[in-house]
C-alpha positions in Angstrom: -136.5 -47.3 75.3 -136.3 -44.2 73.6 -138.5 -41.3 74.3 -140.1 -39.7 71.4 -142.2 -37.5 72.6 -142.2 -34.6 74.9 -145.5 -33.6 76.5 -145.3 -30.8 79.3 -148.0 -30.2 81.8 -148.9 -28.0 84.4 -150.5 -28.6 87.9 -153.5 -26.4 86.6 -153.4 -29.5 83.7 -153.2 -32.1 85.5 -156.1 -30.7 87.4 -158.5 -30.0 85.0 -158.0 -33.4 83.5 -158.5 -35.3 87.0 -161.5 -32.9 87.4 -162.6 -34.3 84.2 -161.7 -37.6 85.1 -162.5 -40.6 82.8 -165.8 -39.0 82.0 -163.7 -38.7 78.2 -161.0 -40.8 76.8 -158.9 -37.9 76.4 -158.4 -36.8 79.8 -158.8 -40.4 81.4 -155.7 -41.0 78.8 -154.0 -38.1 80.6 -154.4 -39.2 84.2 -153.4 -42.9 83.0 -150.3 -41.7 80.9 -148.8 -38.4 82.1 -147.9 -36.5 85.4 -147.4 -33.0 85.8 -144.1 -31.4 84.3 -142.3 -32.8 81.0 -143.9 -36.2 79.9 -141.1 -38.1 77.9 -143.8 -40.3 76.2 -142.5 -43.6 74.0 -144.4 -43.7 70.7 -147.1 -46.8 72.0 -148.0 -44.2 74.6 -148.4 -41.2 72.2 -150.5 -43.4 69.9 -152.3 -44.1 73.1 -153.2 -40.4 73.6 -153.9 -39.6 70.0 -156.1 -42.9 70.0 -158.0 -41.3 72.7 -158.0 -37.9 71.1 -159.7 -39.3 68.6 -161.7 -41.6 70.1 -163.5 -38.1 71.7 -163.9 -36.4 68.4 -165.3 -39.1 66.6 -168.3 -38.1 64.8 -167.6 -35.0 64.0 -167.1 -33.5 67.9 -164.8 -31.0 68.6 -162.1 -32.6 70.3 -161.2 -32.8 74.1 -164.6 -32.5 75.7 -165.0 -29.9 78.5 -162.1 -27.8 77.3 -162.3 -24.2 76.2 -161.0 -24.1 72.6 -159.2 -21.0 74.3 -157.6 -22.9 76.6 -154.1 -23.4 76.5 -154.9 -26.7 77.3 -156.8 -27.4 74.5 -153.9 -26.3 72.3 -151.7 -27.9 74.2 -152.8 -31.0 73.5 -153.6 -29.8 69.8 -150.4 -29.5 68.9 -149.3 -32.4 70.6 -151.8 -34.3 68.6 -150.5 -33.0 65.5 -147.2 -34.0 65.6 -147.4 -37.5 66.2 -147.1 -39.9 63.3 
């Protein structure tokens, strides 16, 4: 299957989103999907994680809970968010 999306994480990532845990879809989505270093992520499992992305912003929340929107995680994931269609 092809791989249509990229989605590099560090260790400090992956941390933060097990230290999160599934307390939010978004990082349980993380821990479920991904690994540390370049995710090669087919398009199910990108609509996965922006499912979840959205899932946590719902109502008008800021996404990814427990995140700095500072962080490079946050924008990270941003981006990644934003590209998927």
């Amino acid at each position: 299957m092809a791989h249509a999306y990229t989605l590099k994480l560090t260790a400090q990532d992956m941390e933060t989103a097990l230290f999160v845990g599934d307390r939010y879809s978004w990082s349980a989505a993380l821990i479920r999907l991904c690994e540390e270093g370049e995710n090669k992520l087919s398009e199910p499992d990108a609509w996965s994680l922006a499912e979840a992305f959205a899932e946590d912003a719902e109502g008008g929340h800021s996404p990814f809970p427990m995140l700095s929107d500072r962080s490079d995680l946050w924008t990270k994931l941003l981006d990644f968010w934003s590209v998927i269609v």
